[in-house]
PDB file as gemmi writes it, atoms N, CA and C in Angstrom:
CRYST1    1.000    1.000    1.000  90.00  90.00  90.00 P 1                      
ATOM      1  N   UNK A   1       0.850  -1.182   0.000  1.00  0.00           N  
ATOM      2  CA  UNK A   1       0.000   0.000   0.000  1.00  0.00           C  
ATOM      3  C   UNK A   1       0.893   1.242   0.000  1.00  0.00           C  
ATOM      4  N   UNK A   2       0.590   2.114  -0.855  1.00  0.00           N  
ATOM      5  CA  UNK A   2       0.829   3.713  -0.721  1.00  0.00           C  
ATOM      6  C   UNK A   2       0.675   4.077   0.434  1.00  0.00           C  
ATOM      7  N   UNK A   3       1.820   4.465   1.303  1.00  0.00           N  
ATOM      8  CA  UNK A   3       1.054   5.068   2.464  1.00  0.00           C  
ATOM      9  C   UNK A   3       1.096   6.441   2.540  1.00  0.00           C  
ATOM     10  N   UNK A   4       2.013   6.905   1.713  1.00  0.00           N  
ATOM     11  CA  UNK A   4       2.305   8.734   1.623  1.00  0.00           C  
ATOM     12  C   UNK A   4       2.620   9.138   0.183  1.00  0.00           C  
ATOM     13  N   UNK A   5       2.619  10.256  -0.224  1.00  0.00           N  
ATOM     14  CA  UNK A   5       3.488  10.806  -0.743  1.00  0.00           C  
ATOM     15  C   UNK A   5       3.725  12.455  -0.545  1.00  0.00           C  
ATOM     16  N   UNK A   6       4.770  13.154  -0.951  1.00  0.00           N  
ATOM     17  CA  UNK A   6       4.915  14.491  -1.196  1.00  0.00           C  
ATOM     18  C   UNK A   6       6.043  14.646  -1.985  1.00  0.00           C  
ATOM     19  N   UNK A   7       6.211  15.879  -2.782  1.00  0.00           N  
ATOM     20  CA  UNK A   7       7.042  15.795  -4.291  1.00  0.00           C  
ATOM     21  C   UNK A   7       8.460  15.475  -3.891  1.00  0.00           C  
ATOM     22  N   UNK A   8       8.572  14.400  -4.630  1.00  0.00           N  
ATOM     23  CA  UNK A   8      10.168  13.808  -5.139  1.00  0.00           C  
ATOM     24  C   UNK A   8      10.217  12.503  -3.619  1.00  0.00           C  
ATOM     25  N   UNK A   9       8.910  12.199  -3.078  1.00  0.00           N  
ATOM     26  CA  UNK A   9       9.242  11.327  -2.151  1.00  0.00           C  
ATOM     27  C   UNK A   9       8.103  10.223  -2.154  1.00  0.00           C  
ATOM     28  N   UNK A  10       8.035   9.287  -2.014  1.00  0.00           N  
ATOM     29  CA  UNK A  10       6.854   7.741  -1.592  1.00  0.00           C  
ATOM     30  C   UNK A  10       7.158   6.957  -0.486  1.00  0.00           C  
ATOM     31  N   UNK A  11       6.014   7.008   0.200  1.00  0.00           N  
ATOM     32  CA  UNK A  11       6.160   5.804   0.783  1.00  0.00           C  
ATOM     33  C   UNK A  11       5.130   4.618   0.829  1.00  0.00           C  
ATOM     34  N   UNK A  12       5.895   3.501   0.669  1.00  0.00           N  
ATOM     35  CA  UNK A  12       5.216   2.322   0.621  1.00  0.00           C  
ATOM     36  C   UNK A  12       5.245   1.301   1.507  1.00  0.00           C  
ATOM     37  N   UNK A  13       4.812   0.829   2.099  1.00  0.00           N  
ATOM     38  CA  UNK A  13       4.658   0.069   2.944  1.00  0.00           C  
ATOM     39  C   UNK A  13       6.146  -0.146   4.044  1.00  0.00           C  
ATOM     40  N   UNK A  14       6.242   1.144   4.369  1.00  0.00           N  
ATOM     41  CA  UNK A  14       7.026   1.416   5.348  1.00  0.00           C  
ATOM     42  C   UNK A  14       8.696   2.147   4.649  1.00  0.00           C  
ATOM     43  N   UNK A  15       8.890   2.000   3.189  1.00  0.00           N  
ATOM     44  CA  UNK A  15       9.873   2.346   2.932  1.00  0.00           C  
ATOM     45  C   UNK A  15      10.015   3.460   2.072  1.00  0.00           C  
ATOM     46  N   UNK A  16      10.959   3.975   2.121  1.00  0.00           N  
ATOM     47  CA  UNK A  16      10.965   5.181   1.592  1.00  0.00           C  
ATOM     48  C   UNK A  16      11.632   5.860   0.123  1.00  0.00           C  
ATOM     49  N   UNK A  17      11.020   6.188  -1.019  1.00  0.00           N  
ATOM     50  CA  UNK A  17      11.357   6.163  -2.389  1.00  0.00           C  
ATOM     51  C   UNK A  17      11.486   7.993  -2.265  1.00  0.00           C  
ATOM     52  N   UNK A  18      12.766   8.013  -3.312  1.00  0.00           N  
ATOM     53  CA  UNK A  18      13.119   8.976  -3.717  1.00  0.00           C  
ATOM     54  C   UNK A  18      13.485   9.342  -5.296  1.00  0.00           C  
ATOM     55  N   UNK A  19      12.801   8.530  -5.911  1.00  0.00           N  
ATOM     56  CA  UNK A  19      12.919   8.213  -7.333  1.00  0.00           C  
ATOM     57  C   UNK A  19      11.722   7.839  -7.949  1.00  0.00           C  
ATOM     58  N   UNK A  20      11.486   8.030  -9.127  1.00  0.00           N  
ATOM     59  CA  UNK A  20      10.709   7.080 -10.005  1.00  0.00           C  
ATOM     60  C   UNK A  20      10.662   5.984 -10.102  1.00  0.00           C  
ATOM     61  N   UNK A  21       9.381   5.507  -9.826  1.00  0.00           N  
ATOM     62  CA  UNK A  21       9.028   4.255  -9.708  1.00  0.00           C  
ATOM     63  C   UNK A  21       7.914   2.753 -10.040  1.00  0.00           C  
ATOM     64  N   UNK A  22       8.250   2.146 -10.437  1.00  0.00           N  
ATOM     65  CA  UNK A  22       7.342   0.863 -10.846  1.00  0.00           C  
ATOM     66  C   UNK A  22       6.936   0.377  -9.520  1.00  0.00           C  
ATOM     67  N   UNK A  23       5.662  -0.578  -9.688  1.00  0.00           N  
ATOM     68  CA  UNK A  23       5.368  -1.329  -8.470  1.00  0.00           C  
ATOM     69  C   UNK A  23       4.413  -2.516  -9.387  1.00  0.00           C  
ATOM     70  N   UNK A  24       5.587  -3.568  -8.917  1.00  0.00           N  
ATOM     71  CA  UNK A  24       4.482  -4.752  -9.926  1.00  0.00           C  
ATOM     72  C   UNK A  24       3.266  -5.490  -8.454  1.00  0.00           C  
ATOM     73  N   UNK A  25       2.633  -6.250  -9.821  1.00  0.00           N  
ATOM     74  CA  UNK A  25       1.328  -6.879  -8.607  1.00  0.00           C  
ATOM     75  C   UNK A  25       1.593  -7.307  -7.716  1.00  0.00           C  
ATOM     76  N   UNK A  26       3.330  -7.930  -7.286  1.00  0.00           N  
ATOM     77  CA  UNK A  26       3.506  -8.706  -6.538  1.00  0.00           C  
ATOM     78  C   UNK A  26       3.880  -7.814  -5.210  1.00  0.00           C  
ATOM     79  N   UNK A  27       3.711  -6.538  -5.578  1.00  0.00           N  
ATOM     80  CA  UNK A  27       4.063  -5.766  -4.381  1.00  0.00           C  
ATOM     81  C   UNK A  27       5.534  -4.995  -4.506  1.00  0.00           C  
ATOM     82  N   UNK A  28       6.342  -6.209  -5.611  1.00  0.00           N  
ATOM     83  CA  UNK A  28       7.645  -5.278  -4.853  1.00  0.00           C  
ATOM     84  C   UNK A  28       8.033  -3.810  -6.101  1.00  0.00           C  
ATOM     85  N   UNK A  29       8.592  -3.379  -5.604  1.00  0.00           N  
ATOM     86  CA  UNK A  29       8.977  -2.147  -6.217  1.00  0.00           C  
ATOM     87  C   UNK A  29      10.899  -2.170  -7.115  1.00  0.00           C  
ATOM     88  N   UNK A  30      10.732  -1.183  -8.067  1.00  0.00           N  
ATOM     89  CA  UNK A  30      11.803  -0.869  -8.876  1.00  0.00           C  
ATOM     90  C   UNK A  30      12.097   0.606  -9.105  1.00  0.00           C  
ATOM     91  N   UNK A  31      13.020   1.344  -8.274  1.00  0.00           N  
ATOM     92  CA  UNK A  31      13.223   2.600  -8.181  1.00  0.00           C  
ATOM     93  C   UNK A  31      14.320   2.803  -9.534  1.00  0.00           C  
ATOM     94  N   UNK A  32      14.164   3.964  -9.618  1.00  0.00           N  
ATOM     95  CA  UNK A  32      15.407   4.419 -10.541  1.00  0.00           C  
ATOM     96  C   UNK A  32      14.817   4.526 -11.803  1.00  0.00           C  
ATOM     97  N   UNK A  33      13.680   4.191 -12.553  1.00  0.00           N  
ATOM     98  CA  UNK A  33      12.781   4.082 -13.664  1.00  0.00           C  
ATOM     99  C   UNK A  33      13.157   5.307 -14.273  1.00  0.00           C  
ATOM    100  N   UNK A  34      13.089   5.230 -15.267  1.00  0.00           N  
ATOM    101  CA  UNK A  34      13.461   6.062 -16.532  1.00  0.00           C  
ATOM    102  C   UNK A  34      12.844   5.714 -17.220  1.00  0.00           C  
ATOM    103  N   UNK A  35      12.084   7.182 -18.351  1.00  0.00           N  
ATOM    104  CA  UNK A  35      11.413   6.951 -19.464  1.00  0.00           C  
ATOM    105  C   UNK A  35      12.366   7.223 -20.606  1.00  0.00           C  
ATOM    106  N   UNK A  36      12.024   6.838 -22.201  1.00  0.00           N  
ATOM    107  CA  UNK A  36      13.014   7.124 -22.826  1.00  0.00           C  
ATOM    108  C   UNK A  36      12.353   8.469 -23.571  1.00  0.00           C  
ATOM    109  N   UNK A  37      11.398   8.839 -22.980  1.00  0.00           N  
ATOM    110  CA  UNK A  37      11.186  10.019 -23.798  1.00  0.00           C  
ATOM    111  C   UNK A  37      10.740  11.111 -22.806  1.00  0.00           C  
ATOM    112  N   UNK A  38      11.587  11.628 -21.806  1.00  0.00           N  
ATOM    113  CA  UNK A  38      11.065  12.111 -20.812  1.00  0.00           C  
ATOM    114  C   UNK A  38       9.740  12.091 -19.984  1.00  0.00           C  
ATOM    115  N   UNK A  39       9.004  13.169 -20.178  1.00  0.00           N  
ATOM    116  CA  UNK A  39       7.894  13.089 -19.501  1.00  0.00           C  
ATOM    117  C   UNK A  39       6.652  12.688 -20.699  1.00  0.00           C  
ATOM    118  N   UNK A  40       7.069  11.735 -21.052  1.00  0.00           N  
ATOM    119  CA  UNK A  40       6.551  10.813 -22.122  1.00  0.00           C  
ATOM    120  C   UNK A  40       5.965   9.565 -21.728  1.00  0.00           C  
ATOM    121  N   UNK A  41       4.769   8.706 -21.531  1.00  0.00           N  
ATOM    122  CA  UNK A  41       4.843   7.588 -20.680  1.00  0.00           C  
ATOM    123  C   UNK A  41       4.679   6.825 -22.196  1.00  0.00           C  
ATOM    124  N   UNK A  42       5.571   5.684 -22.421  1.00  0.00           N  
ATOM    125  CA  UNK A  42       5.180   5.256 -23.498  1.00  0.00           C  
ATOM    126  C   UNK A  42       5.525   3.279 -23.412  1.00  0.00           C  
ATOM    127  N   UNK A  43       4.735   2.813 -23.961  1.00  0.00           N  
ATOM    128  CA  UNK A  43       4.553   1.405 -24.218  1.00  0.00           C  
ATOM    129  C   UNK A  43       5.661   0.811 -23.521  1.00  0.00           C  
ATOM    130  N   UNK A  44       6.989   1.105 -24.086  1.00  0.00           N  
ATOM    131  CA  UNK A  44       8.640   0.741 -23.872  1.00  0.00           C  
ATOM    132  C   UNK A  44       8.652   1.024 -22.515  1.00  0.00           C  
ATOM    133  N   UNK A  45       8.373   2.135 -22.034  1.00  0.00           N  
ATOM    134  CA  UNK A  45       8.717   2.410 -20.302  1.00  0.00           C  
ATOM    135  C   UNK A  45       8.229   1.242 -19.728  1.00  0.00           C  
ATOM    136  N   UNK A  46       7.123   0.730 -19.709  1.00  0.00           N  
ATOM    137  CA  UNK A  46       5.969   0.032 -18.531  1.00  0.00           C  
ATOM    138  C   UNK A  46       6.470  -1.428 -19.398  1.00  0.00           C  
ATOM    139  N   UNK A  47       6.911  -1.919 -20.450  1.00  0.00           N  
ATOM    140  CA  UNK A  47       7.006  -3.200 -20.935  1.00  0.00           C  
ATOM    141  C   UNK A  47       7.090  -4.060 -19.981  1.00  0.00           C  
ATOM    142  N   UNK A  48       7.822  -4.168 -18.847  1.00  0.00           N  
ATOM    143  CA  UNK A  48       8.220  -4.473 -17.941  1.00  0.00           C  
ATOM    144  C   UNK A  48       7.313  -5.362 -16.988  1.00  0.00           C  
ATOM    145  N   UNK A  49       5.751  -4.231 -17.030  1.00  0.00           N  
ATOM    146  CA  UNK A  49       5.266  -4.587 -16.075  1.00  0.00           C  
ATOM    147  C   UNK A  49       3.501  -5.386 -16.850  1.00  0.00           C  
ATOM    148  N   UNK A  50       3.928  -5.318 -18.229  1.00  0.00           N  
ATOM    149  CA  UNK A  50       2.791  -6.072 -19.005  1.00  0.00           C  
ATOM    150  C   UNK A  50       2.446  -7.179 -18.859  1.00  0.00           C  
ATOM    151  N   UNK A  51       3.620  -8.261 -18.409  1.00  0.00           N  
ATOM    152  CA  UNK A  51       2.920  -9.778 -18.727  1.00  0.00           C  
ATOM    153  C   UNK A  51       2.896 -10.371 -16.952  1.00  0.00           C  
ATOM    154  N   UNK A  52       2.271  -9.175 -16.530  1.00  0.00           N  
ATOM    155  CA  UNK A  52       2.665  -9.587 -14.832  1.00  0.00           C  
ATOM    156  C   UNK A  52       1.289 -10.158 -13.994  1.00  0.00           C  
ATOM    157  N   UNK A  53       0.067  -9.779 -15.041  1.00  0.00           N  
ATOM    158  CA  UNK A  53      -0.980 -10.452 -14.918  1.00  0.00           C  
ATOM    159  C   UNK A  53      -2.084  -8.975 -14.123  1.00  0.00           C  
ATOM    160  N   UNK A  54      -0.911  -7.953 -14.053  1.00  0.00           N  
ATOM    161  CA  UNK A  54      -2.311  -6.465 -13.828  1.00  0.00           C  
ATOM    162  C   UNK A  54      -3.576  -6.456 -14.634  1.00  0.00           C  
ATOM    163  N   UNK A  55      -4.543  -6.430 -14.195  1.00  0.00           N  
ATOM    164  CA  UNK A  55      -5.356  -5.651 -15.204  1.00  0.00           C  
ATOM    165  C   UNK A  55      -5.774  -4.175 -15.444  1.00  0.00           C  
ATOM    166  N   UNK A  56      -4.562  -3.854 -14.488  1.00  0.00           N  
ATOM    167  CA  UNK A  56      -5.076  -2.018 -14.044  1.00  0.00           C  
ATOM    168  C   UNK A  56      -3.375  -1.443 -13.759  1.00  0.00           C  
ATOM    169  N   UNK A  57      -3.265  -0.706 -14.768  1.00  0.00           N  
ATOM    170  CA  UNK A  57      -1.927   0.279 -14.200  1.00  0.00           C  
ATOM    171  C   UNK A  57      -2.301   1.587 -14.005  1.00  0.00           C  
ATOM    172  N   UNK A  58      -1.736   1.934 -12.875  1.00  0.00           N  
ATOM    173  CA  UNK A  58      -2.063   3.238 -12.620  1.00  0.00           C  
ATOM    174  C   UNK A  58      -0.909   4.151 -12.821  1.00  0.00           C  
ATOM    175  N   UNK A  59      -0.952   5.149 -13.358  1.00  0.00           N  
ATOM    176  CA  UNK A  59      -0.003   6.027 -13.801  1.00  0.00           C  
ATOM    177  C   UNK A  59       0.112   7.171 -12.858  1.00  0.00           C  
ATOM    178  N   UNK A  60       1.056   7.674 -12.393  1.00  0.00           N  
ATOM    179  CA  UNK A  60       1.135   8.174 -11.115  1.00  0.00           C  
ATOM    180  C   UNK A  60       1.978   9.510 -12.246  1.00  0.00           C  
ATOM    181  N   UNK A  61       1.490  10.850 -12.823  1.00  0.00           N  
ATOM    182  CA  UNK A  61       2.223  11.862 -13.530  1.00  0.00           C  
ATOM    183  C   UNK A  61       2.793  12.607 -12.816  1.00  0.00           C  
ATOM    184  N   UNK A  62       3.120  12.728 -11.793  1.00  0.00           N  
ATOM    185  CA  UNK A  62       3.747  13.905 -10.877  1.00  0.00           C  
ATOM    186  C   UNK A  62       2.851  14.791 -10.162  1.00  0.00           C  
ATOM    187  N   UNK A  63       3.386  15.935  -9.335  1.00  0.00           N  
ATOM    188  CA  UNK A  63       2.988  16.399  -8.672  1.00  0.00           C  
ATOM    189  C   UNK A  63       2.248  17.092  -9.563  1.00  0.00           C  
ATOM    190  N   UNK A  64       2.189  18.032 -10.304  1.00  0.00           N  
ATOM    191  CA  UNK A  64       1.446  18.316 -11.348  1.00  0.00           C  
ATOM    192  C   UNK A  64       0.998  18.076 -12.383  1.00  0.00           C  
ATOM    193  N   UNK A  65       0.989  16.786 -12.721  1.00  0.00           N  
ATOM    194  CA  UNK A  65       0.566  16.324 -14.163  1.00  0.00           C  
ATOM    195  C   UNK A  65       1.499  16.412 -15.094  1.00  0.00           C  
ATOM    196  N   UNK A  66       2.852  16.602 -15.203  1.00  0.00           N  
ATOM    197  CA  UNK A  66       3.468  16.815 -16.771  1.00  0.00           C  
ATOM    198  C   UNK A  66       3.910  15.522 -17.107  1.00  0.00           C  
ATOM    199  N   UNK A  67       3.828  14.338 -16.610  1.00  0.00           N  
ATOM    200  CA  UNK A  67       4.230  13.103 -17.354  1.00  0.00           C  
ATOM    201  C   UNK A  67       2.607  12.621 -18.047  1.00  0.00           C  
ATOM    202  N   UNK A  68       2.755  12.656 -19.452  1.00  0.00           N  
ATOM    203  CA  UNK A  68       1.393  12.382 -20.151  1.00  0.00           C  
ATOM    204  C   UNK A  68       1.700  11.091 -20.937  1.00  0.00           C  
ATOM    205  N   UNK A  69       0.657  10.486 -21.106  1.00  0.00           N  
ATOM    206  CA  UNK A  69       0.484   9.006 -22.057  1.00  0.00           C  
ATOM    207  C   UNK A  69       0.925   9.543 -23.436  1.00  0.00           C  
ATOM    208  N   UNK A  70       1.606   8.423 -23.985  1.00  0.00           N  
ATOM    209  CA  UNK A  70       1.998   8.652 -25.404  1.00  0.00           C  
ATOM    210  C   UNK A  70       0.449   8.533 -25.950  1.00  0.00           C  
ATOM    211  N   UNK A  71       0.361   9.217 -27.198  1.00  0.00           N  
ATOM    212  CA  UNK A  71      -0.925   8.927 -28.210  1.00  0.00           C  
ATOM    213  C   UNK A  71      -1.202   7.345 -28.674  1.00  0.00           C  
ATOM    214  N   UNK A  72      -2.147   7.113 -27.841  1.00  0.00           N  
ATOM    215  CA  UNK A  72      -2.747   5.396 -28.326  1.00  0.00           C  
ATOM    216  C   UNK A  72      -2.181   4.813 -27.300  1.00  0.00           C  
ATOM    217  N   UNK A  73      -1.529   5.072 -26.354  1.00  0.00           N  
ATOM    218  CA  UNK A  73      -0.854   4.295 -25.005  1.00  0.00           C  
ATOM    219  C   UNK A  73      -2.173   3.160 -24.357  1.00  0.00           C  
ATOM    220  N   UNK A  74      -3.102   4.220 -24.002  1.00  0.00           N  
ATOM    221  CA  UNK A  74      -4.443   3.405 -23.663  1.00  0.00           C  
ATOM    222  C   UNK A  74      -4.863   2.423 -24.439  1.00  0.00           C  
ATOM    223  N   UNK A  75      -5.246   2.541 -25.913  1.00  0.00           N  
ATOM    224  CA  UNK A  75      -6.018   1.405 -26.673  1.00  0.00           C  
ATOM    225  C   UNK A  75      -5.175   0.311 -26.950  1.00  0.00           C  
ATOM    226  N   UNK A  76      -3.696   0.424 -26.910  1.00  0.00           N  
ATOM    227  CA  UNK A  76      -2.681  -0.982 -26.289  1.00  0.00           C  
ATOM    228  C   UNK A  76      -2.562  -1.534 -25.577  1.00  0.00           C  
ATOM    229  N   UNK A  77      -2.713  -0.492 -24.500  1.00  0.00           N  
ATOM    230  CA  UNK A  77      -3.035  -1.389 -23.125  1.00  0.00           C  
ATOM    231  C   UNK A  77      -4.071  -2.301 -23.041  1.00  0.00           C  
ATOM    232  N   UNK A  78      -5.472  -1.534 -23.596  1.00  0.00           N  
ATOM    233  CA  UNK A  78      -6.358  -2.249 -23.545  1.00  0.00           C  
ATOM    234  C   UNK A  78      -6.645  -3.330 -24.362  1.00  0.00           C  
ATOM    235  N   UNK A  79      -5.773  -3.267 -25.626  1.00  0.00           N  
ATOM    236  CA  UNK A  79      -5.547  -4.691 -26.549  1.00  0.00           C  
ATOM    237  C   UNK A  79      -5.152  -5.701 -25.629  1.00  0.00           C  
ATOM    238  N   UNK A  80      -4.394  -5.431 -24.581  1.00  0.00           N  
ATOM    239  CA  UNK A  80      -3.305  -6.737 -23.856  1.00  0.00           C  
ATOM    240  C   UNK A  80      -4.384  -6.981 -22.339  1.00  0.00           C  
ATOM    241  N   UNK A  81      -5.519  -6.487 -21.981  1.00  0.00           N  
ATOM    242  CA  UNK A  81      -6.170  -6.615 -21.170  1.00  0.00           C  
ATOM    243  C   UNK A  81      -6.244  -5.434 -19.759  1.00  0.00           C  
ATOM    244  N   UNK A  82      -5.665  -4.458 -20.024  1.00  0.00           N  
ATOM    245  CA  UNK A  82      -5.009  -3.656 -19.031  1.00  0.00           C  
ATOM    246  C   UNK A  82      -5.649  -2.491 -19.371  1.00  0.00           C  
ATOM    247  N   UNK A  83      -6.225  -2.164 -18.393  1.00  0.00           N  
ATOM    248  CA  UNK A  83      -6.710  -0.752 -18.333  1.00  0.00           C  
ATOM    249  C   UNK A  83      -6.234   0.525 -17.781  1.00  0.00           C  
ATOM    250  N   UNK A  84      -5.807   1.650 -18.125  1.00  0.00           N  
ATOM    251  CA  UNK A  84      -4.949   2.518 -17.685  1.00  0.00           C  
ATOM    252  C   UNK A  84      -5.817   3.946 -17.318  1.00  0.00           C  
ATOM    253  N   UNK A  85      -5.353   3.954 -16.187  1.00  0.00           N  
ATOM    254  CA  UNK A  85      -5.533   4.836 -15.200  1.00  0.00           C  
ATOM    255  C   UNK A  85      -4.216   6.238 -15.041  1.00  0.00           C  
ATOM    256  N   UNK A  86      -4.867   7.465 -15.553  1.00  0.00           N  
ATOM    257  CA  UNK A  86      -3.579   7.818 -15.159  1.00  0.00           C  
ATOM    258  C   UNK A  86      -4.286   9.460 -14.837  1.00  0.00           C  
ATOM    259  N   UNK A  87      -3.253  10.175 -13.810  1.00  0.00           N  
ATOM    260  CA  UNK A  87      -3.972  10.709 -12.879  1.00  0.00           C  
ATOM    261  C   UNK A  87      -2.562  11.903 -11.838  1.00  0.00           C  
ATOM    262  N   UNK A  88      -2.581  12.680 -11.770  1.00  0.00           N  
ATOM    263  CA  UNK A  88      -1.639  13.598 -10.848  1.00  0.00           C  
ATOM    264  C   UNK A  88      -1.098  12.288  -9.708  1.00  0.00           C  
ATOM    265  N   UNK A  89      -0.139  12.701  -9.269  1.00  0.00           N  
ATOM    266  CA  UNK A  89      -0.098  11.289  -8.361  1.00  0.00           C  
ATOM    267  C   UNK A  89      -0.898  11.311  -6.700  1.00  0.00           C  
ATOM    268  N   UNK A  90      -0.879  12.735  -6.130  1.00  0.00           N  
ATOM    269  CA  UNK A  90      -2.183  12.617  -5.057  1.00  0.00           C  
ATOM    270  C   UNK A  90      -3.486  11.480  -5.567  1.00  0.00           C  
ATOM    271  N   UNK A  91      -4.252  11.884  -6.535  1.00  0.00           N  
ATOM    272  CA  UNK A  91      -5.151  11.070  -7.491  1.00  0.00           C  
ATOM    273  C   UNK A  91      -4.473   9.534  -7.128  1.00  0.00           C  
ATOM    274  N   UNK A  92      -3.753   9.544  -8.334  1.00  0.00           N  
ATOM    275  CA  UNK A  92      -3.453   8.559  -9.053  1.00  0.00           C  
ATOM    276  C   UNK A  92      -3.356   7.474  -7.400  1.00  0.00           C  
ATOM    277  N   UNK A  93      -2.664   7.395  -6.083  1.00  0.00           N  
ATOM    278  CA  UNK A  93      -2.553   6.341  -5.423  1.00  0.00           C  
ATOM    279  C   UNK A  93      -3.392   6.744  -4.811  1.00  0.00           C  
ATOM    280  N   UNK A  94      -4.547   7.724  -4.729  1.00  0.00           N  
ATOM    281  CA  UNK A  94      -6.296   6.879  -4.236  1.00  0.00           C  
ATOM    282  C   UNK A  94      -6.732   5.865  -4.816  1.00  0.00           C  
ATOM    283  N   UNK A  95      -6.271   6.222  -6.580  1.00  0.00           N  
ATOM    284  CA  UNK A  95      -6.580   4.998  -7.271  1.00  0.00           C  
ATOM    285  C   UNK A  95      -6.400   3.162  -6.628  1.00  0.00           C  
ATOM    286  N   UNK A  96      -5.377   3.536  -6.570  1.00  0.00           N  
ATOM    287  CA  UNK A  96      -4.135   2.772  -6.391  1.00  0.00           C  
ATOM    288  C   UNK A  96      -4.500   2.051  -5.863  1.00  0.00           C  
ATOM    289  N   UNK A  97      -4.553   2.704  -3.666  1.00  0.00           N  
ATOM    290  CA  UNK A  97      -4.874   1.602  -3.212  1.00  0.00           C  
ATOM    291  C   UNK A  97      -6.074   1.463  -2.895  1.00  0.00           C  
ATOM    292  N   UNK A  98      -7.077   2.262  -3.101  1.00  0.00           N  
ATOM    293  CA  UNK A  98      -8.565   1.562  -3.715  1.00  0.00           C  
ATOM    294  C   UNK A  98      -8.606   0.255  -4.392  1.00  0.00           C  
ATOM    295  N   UNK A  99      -8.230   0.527  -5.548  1.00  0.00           N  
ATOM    296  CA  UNK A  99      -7.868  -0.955  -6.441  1.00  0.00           C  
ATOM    297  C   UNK A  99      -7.178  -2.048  -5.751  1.00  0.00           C  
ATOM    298  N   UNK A 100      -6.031  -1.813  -5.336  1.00  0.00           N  
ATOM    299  CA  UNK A 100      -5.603  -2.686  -4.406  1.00  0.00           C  
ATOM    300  C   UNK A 100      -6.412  -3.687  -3.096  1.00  0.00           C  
ATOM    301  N   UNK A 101      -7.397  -2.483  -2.391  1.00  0.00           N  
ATOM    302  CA  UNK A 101      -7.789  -3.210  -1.609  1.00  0.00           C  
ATOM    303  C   UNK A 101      -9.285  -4.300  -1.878  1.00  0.00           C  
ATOM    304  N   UNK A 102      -9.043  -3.674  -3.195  1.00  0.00           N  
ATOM    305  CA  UNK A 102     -10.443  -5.027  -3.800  1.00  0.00           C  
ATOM    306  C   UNK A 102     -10.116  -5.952  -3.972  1.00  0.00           C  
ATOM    307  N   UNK A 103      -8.566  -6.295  -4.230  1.00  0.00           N  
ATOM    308  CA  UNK A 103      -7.945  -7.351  -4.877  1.00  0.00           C  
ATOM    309  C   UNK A 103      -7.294  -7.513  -6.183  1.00  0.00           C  
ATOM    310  N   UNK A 104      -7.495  -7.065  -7.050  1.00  0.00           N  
ATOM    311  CA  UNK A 104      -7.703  -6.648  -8.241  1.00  0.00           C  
ATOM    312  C   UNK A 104      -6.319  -6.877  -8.744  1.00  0.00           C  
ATOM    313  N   UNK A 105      -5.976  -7.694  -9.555  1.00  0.00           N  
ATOM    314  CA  UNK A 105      -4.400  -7.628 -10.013  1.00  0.00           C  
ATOM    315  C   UNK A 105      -3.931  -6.189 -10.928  1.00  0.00           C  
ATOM    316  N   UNK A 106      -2.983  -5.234  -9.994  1.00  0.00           N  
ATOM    317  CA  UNK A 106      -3.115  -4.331 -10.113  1.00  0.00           C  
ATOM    318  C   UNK A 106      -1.315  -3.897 -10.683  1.00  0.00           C  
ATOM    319  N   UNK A 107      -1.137  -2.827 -11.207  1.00  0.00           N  
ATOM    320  CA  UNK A 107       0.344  -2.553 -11.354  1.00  0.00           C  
ATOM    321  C   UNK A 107       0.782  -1.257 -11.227  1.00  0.00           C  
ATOM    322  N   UNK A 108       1.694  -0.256 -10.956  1.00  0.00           N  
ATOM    323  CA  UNK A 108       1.654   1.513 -10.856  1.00  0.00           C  
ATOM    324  C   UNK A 108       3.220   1.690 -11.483  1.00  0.00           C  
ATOM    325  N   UNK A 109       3.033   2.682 -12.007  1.00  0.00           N  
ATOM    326  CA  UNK A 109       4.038   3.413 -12.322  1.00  0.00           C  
ATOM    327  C   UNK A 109       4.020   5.044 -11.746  1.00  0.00           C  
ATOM    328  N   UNK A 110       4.901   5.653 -11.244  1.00  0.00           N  
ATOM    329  CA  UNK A 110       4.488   7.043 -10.824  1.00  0.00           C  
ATOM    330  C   UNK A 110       6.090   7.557 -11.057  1.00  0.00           C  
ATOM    331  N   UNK A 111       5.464   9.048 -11.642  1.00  0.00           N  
ATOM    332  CA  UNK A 111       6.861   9.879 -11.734  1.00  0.00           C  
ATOM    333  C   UNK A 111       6.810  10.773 -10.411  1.00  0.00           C  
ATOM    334  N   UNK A 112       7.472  11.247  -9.585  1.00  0.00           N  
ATOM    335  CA  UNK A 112       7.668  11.666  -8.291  1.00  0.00           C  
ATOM    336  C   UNK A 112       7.470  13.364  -8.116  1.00  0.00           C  
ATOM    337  N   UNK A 113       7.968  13.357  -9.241  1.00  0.00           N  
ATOM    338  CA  UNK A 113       8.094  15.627  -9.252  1.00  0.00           C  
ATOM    339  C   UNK A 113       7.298  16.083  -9.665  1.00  0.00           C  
ATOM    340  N   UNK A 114       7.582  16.681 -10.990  1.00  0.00           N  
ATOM    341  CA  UNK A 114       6.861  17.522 -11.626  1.00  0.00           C  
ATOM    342  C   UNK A 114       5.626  17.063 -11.944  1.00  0.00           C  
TER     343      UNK A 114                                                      
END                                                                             
């Protein structure tokens, strides 16, 4: 579970992120994430976290929104079964662990700053 955030910081279930970050269904996390097109979220970034059995990624854009979905990001996702959620990151991990606490095989990506 998300238990905090505030800009350029997360915390998750007791630990503390200072980076960009993935979180697959299984809970555990991958700091250090890089997009290859900056504040670009695109197919290639999240590949990673596609065949992990989510049906829900939540996109966590920063404190203000400037990390945006590439054009058609969504209707790929939704080809592969995955529905994308994406959302300021306050937003975005209500999403999160809402979804989470239904059960829901779930996956997040969130950019931390901007």
């Amino acid at each position: 579970m998300i238990e905090a955030y505030r800009f350029g910081e997360m915390l998750i279930d007791g630990q503390r992120y200072r980076s960009d970050l993935l979180i697959f269904p299984d809970g555990s996390v991958v700091d250090h994430w890089r997009r290859t097109e900056g504040h670009r979220l695109t197919l290639t970034d999240i590949r990673t976290l596609l065949d992990t059995g989510a049906r829900t990624l939540v996109a966590g854009t920063g404190a203000n929104g400037r990390m945006v979905p590439a054009k058609g990001l969504a209707g790929e996702l939704l080809e592969k079964g995955i529905e994308l959620v994406c959302a300021p990151c306050n937003d975005a991990i209500e999403h999160y662990n809402r979804i989470l606490q239904s059960g829901q095989p779930l996956a997040g990506c969130f950019h931390l700053t901007c």
